[in-house]
Backbone as XML, in Angstrom:
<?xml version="1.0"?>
<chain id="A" units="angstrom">
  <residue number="1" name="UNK">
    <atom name="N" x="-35.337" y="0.592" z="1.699"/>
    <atom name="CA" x="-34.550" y="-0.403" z="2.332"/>
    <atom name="C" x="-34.249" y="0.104" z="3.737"/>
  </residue>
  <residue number="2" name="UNK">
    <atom name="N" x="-34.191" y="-0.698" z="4.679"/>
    <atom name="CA" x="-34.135" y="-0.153" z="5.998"/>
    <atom name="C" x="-32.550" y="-0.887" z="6.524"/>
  </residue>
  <residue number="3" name="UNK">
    <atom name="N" x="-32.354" y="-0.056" z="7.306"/>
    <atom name="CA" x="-30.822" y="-0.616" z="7.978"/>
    <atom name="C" x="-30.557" y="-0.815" z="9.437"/>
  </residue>
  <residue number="4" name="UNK">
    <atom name="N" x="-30.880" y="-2.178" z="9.811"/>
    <atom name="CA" x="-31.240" y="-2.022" z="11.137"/>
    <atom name="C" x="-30.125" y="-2.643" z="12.015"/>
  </residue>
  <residue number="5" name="UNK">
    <atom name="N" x="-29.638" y="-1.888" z="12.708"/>
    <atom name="CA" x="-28.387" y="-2.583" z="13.743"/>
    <atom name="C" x="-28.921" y="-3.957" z="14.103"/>
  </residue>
  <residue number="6" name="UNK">
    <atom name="N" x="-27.706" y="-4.765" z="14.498"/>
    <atom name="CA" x="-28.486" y="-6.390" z="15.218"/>
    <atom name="C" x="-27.056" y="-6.793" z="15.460"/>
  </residue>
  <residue number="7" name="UNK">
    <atom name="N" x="-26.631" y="-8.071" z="15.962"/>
    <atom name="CA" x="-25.436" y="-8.659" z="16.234"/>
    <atom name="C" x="-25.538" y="-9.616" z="14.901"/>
  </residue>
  <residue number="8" name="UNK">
    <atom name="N" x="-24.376" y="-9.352" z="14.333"/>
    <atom name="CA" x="-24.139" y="-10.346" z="12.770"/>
    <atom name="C" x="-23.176" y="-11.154" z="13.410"/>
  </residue>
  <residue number="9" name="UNK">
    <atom name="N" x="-23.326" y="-12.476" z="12.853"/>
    <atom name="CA" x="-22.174" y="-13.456" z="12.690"/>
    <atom name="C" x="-20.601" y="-13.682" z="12.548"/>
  </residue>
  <residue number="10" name="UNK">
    <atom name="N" x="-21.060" y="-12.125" z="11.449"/>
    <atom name="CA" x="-19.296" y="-12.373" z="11.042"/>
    <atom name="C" x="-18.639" y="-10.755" z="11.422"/>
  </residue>
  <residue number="11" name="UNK">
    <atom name="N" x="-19.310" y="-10.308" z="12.709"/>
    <atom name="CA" x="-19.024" y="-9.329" z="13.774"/>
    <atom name="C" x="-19.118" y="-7.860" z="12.469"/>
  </residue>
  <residue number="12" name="UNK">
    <atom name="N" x="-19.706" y="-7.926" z="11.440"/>
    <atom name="CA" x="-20.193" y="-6.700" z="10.598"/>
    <atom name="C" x="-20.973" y="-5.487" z="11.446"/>
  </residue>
  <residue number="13" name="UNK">
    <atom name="N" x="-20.973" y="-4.273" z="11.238"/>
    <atom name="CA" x="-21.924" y="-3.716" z="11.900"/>
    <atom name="C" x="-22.389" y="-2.204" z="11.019"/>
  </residue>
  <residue number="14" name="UNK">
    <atom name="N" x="-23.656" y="-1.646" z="11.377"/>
    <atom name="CA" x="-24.598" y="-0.688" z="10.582"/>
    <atom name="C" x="-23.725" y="0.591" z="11.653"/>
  </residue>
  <residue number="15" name="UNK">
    <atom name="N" x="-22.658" y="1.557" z="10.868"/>
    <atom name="CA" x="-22.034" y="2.383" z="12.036"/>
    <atom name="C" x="-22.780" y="3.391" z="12.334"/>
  </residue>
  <residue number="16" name="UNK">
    <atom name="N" x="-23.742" y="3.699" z="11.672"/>
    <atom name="CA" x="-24.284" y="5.360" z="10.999"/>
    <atom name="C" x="-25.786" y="5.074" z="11.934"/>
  </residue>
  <residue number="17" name="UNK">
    <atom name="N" x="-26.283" y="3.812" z="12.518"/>
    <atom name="CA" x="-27.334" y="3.212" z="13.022"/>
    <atom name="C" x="-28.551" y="3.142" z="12.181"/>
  </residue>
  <residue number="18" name="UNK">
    <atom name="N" x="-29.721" y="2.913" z="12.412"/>
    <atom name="CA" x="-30.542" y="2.668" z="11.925"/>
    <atom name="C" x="-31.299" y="3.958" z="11.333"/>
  </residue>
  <residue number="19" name="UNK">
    <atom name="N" x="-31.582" y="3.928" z="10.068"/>
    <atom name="CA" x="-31.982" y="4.284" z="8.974"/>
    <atom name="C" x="-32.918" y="3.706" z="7.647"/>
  </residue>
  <residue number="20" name="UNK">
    <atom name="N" x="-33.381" y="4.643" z="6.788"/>
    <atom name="CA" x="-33.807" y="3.762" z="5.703"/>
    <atom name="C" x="-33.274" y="4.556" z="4.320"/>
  </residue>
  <residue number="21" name="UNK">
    <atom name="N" x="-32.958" y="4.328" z="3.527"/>
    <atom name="CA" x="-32.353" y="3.939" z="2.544"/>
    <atom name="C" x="-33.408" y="3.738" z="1.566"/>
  </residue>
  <residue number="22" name="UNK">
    <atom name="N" x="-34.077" y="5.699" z="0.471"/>
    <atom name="CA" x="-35.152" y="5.122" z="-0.311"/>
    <atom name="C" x="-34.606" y="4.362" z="-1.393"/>
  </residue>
  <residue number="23" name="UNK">
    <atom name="N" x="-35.198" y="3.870" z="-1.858"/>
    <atom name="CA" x="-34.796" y="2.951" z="-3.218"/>
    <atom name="C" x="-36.066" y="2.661" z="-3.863"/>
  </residue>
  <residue number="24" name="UNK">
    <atom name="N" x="-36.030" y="2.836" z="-5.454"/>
    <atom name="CA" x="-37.208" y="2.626" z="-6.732"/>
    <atom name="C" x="-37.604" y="1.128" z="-6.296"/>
  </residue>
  <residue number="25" name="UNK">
    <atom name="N" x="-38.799" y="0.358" z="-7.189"/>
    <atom name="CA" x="-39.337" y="-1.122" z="-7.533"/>
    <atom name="C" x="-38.380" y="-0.944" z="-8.236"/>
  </residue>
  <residue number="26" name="UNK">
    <atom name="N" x="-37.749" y="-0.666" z="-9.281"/>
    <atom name="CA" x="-36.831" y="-1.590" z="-10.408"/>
    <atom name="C" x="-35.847" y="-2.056" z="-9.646"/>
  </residue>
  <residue number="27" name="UNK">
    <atom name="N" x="-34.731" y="-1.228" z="-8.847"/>
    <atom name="CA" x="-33.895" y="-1.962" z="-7.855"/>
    <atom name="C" x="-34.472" y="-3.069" z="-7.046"/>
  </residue>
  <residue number="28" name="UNK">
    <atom name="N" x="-35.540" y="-2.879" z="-6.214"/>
    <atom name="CA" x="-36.168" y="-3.843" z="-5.643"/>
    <atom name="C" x="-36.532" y="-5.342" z="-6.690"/>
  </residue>
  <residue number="29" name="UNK">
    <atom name="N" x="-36.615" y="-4.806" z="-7.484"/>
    <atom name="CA" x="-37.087" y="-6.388" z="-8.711"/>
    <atom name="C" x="-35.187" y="-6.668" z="-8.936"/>
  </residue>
  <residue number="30" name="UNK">
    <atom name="N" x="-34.499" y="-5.807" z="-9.145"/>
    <atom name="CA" x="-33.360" y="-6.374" z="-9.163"/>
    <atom name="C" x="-32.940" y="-7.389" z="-8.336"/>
  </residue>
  <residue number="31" name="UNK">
    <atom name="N" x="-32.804" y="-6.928" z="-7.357"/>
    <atom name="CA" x="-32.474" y="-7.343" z="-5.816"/>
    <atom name="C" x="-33.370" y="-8.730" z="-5.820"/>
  </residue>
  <residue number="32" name="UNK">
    <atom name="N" x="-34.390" y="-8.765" z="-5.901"/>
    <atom name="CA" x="-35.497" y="-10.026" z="-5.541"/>
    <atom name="C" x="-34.699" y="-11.174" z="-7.009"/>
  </residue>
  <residue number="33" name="UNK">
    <atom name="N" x="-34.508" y="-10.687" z="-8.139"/>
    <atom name="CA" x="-33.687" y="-11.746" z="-9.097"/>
    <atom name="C" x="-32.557" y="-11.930" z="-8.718"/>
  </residue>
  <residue number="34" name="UNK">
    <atom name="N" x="-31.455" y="-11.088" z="-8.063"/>
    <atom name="CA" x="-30.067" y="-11.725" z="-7.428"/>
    <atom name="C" x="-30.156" y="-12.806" z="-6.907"/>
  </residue>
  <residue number="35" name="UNK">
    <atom name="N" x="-31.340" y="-12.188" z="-5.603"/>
    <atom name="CA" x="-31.099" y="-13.532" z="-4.491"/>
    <atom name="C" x="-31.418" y="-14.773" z="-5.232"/>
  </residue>
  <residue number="36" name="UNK">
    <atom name="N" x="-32.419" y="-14.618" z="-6.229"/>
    <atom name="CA" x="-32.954" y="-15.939" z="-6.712"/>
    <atom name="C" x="-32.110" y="-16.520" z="-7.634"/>
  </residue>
  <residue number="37" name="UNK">
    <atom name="N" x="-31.293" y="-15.722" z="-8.595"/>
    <atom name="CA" x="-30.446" y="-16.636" z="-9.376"/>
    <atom name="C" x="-29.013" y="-17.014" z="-8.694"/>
  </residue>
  <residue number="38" name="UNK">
    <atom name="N" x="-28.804" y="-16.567" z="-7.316"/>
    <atom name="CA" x="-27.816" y="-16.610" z="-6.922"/>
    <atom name="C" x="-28.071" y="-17.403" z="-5.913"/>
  </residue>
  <residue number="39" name="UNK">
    <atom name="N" x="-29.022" y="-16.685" z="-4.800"/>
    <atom name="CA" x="-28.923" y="-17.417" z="-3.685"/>
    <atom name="C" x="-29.956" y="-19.233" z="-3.578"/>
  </residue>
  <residue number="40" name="UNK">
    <atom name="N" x="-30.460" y="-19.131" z="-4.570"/>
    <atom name="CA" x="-31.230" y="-20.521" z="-5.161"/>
    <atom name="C" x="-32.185" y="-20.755" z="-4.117"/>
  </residue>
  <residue number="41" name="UNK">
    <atom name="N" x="-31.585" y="-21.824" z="-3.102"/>
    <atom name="CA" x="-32.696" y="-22.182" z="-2.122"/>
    <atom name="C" x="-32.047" y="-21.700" z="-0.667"/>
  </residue>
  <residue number="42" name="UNK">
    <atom name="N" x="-31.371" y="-21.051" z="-0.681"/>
    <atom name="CA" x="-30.035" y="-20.963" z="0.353"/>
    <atom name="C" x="-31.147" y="-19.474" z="1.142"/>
  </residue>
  <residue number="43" name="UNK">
    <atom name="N" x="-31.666" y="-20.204" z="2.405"/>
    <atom name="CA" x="-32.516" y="-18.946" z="3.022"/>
    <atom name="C" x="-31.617" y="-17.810" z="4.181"/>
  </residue>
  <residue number="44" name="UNK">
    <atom name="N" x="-31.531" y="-16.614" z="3.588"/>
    <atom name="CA" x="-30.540" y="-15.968" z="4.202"/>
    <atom name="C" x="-31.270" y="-14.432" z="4.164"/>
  </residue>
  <residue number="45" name="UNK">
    <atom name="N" x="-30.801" y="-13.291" z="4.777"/>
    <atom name="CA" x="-31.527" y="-11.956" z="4.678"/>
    <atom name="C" x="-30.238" y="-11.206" z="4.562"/>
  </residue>
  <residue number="46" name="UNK">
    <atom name="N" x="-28.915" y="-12.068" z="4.256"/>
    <atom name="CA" x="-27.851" y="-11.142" z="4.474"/>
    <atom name="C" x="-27.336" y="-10.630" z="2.886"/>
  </residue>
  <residue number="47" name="UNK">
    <atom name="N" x="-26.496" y="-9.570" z="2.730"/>
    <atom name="CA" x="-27.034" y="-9.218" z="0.878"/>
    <atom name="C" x="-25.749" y="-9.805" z="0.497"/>
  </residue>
  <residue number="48" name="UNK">
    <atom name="N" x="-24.607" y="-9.938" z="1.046"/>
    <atom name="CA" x="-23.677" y="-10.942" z="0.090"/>
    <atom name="C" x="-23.217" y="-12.779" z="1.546"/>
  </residue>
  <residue number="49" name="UNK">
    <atom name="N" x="-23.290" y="-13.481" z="0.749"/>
    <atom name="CA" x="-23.102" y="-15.136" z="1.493"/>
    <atom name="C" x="-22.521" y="-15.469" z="0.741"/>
  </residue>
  <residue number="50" name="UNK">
    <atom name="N" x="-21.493" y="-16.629" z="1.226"/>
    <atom name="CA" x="-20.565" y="-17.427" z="0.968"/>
    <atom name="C" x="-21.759" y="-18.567" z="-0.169"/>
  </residue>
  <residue number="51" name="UNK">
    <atom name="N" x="-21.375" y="-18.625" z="-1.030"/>
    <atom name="CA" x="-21.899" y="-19.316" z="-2.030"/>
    <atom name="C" x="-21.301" y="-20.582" z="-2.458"/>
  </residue>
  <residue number="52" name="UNK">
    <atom name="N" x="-19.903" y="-20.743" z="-2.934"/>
    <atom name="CA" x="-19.251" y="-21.858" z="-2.507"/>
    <atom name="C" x="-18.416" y="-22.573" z="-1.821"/>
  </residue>
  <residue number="53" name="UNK">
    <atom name="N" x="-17.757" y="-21.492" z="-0.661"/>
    <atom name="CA" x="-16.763" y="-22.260" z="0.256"/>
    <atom name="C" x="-17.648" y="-22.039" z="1.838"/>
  </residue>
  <residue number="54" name="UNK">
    <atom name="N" x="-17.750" y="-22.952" z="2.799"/>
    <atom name="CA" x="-17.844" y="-23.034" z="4.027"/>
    <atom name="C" x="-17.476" y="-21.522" z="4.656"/>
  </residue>
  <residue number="55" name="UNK">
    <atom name="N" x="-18.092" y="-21.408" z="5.497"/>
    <atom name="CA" x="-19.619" y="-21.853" z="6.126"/>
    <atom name="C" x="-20.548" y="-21.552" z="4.921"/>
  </residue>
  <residue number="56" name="UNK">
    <atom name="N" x="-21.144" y="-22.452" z="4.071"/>
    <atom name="CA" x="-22.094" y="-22.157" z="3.006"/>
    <atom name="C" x="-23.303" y="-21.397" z="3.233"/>
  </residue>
  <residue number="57" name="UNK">
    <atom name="N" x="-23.624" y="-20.350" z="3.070"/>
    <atom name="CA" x="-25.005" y="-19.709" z="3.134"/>
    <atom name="C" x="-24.674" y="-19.405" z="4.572"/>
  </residue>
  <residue number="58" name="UNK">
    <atom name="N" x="-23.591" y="-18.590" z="5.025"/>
    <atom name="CA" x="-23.230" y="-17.985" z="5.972"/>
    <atom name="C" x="-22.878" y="-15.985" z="5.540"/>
  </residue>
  <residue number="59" name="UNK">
    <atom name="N" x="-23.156" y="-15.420" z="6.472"/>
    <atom name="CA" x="-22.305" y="-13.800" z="6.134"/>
    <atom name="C" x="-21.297" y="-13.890" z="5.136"/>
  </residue>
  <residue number="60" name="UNK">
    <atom name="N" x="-20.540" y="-13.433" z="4.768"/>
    <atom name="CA" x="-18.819" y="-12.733" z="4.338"/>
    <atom name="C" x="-18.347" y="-12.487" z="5.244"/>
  </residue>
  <residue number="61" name="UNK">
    <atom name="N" x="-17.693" y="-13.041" z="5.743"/>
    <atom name="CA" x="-16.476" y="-12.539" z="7.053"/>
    <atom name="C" x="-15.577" y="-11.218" z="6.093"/>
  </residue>
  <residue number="62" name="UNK">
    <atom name="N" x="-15.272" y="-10.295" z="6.857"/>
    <atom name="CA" x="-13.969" y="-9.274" z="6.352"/>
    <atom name="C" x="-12.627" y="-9.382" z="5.779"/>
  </residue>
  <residue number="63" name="UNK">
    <atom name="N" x="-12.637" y="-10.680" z="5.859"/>
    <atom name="CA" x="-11.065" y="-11.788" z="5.799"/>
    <atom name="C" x="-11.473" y="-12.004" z="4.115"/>
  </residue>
  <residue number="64" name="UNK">
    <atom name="N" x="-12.744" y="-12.683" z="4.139"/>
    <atom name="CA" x="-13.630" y="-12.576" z="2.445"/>
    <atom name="C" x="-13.762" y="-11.872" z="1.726"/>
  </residue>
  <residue number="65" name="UNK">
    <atom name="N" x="-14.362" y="-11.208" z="2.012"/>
    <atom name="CA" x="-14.405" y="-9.736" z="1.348"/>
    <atom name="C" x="-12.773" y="-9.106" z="0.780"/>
  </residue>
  <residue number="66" name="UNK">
    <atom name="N" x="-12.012" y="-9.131" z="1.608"/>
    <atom name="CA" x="-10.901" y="-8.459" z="1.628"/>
    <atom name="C" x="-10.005" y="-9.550" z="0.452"/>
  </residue>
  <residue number="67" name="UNK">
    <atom name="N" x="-10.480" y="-10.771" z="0.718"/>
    <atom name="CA" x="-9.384" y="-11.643" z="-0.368"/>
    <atom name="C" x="-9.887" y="-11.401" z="-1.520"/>
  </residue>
  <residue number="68" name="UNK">
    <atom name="N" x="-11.305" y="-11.395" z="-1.819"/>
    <atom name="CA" x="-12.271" y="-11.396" z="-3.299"/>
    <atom name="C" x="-11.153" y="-9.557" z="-3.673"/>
  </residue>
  <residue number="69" name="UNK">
    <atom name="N" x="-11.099" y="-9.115" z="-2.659"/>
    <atom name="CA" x="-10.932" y="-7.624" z="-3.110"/>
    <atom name="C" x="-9.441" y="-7.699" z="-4.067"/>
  </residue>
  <residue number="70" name="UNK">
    <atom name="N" x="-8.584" y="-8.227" z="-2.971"/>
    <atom name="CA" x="-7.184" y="-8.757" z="-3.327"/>
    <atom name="C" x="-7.210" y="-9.602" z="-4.907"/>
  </residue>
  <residue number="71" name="UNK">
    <atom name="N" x="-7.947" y="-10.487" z="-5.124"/>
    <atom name="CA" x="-8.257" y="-11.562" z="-6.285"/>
    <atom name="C" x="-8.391" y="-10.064" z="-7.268"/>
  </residue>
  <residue number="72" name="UNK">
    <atom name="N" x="-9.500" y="-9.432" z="-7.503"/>
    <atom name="CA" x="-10.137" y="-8.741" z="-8.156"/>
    <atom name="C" x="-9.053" y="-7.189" z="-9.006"/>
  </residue>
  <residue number="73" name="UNK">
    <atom name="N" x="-8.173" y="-7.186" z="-7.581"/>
    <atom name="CA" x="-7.032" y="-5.981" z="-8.238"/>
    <atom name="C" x="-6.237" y="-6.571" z="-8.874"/>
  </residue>
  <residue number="74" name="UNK">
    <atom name="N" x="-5.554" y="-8.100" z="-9.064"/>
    <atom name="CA" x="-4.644" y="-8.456" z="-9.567"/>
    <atom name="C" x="-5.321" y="-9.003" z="-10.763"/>
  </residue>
  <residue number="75" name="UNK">
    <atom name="N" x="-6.555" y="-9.364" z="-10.772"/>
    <atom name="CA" x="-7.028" y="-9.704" z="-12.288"/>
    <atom name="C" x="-7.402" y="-8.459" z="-13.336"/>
  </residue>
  <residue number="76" name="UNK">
    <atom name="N" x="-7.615" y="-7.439" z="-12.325"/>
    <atom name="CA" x="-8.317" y="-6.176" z="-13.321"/>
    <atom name="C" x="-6.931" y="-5.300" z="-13.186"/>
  </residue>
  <residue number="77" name="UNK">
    <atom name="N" x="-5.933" y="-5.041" z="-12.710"/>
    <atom name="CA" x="-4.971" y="-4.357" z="-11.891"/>
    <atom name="C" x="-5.616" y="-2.501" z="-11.497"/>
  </residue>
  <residue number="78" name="UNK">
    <atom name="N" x="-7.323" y="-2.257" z="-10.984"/>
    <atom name="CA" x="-7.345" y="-1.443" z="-10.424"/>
    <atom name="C" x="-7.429" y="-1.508" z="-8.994"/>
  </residue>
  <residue number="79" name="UNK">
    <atom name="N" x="-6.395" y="-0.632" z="-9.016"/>
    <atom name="CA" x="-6.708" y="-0.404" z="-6.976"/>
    <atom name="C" x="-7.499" y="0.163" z="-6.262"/>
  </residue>
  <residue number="80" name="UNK">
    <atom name="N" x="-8.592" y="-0.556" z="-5.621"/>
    <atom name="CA" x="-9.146" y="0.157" z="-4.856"/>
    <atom name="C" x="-9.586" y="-0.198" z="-3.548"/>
  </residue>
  <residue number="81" name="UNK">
    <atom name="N" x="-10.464" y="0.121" z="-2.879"/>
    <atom name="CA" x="-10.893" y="-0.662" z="-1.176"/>
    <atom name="C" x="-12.583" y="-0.669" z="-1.043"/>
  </residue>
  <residue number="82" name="UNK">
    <atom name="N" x="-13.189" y="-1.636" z="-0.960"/>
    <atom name="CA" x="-13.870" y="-1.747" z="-0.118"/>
    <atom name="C" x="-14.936" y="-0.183" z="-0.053"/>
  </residue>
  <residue number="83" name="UNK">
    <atom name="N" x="-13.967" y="0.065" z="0.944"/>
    <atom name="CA" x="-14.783" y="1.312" z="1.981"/>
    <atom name="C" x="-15.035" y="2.362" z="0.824"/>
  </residue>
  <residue number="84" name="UNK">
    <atom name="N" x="-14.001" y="2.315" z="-0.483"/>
    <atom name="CA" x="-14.424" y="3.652" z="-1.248"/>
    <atom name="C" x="-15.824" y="3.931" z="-1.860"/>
  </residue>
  <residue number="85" name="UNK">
    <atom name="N" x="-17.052" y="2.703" z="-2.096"/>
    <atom name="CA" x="-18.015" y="2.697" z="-2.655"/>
    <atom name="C" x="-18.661" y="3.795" z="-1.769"/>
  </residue>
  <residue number="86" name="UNK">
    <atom name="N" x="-18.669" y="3.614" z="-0.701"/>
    <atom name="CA" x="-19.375" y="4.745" z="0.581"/>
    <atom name="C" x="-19.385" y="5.796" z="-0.182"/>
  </residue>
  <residue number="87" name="UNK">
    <atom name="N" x="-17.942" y="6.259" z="0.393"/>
    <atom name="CA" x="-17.740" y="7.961" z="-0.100"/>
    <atom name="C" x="-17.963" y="7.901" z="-1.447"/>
  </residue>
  <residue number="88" name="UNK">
    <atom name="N" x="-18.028" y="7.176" z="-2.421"/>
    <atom name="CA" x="-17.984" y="7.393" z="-4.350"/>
    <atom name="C" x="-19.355" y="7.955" z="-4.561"/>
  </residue>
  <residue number="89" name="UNK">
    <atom name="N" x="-20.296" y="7.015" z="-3.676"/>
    <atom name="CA" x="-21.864" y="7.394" z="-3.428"/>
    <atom name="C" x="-22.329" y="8.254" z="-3.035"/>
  </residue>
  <residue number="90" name="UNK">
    <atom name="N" x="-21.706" y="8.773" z="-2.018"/>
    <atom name="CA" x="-22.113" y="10.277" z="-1.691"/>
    <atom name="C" x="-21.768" y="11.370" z="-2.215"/>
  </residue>
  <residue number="91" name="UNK">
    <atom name="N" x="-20.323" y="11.194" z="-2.504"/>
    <atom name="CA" x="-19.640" y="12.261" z="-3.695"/>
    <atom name="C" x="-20.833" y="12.471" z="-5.021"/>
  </residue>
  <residue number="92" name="UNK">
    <atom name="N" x="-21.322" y="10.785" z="-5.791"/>
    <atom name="CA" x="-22.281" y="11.216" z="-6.653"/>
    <atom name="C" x="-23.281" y="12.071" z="-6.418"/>
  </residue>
  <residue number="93" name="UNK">
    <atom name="N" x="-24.011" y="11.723" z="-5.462"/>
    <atom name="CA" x="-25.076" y="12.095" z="-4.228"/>
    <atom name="C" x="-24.811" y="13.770" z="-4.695"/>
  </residue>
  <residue number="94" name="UNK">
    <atom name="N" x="-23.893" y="13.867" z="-3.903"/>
    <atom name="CA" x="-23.743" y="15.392" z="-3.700"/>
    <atom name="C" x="-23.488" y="15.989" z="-4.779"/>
  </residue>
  <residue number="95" name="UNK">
    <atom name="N" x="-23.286" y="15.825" z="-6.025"/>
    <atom name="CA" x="-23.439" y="16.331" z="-7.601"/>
    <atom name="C" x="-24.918" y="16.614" z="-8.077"/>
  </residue>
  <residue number="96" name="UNK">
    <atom name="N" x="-25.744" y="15.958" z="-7.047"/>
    <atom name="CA" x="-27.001" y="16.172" z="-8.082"/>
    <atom name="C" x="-28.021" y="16.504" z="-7.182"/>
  </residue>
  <residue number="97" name="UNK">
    <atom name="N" x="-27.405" y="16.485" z="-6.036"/>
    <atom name="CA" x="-28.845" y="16.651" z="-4.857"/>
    <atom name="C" x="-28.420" y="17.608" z="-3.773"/>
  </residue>
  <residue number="98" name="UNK">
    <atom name="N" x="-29.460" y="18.184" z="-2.992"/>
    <atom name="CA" x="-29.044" y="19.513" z="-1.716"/>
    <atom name="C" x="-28.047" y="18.251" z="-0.730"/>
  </residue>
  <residue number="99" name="UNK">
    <atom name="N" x="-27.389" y="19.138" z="0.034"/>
    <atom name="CA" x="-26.861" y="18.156" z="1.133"/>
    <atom name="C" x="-27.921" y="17.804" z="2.262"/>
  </residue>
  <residue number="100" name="UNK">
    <atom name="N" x="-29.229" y="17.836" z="2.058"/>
    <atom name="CA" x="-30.063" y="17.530" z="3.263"/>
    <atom name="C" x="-30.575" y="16.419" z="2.928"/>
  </residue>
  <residue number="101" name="UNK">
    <atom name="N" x="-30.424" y="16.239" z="1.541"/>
    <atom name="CA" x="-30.872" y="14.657" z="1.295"/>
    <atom name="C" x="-30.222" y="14.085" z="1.523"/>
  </residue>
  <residue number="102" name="UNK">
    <atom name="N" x="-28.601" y="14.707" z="0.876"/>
    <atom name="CA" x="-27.402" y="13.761" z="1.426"/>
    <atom name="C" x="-27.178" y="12.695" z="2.933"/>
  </residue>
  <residue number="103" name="UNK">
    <atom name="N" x="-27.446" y="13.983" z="3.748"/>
    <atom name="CA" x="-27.149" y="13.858" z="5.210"/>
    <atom name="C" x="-28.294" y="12.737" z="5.845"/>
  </residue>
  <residue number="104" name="UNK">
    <atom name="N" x="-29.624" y="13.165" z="5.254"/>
    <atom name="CA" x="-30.554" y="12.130" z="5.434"/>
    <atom name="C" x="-30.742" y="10.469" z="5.038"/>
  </residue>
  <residue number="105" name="UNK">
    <atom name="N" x="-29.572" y="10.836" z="3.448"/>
    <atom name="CA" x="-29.817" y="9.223" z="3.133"/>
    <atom name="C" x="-28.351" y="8.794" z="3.101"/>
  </residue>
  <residue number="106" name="UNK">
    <atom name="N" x="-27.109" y="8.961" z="3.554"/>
    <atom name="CA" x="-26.250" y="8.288" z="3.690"/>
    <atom name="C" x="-25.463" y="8.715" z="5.265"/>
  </residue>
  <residue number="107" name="UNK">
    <atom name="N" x="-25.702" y="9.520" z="5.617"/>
    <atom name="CA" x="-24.894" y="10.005" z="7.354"/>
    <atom name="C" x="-25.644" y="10.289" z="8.253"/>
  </residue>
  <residue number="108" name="UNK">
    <atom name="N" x="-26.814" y="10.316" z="8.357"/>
    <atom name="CA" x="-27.475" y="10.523" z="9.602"/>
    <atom name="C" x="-28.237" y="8.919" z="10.243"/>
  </residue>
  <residue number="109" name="UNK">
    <atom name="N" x="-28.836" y="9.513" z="11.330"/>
    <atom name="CA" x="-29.389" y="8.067" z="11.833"/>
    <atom name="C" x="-31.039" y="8.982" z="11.811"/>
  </residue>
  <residue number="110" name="UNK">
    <atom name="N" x="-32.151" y="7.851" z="11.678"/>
    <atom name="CA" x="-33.477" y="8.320" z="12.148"/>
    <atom name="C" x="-33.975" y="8.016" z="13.364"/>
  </residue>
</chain>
């Protein structure tokens, strides 16, 4: 998967710059059934879109994200943010792999 800076819509941005991100075919077949049972006919390259409220088949604004987040602690009551998936990933990362892979596949730029 590649991560390529660009100007997004809903002012999002790639901080770490452009990179790639290896990933297996089974994720990739994952990924290719999301968009399709989710995103239907809705042509987009962005990995989460507004599905039923306006702007339809637009980005996630941060305002979105942040309310789904809000919705999600009071139905499950765990607290958490957003930003922690990052570091949770690399923390795993770094349990099972040298830090040069680390550095290569989540903090460096190519």
């Amino acid at each position: 998967m590649s991560i390529v800076p660009r100007e997004n819509a809903n002012g999002a941005r790639a901080k770490s710059g452009q990179r790639v991100i290896p990933v297996g075919p089974e994720l990739i077949r994952l990924y290719a059934d999301y968009l399709h049972g989710e995103y239907g006919g809705i042509g987009s390259d962005y990995v989460f879109i507004n599905l039923f409220a306006e702007p339809r088949g637009q980005a996630w604004s941060y305002p979105a994200v942040y309310d789904l987040v809000r919705r999600l602690r009071a139905k499950t009551g765990i607290d958490f943010d957003p930003h922690w998936f990052r570091h949770s990933t690399a923390t795993r990362l770094q349990m099972s792999v040298s830090d040069h892979v680390i550095e290569q596949g989540c903090c460096s730029r190519n």
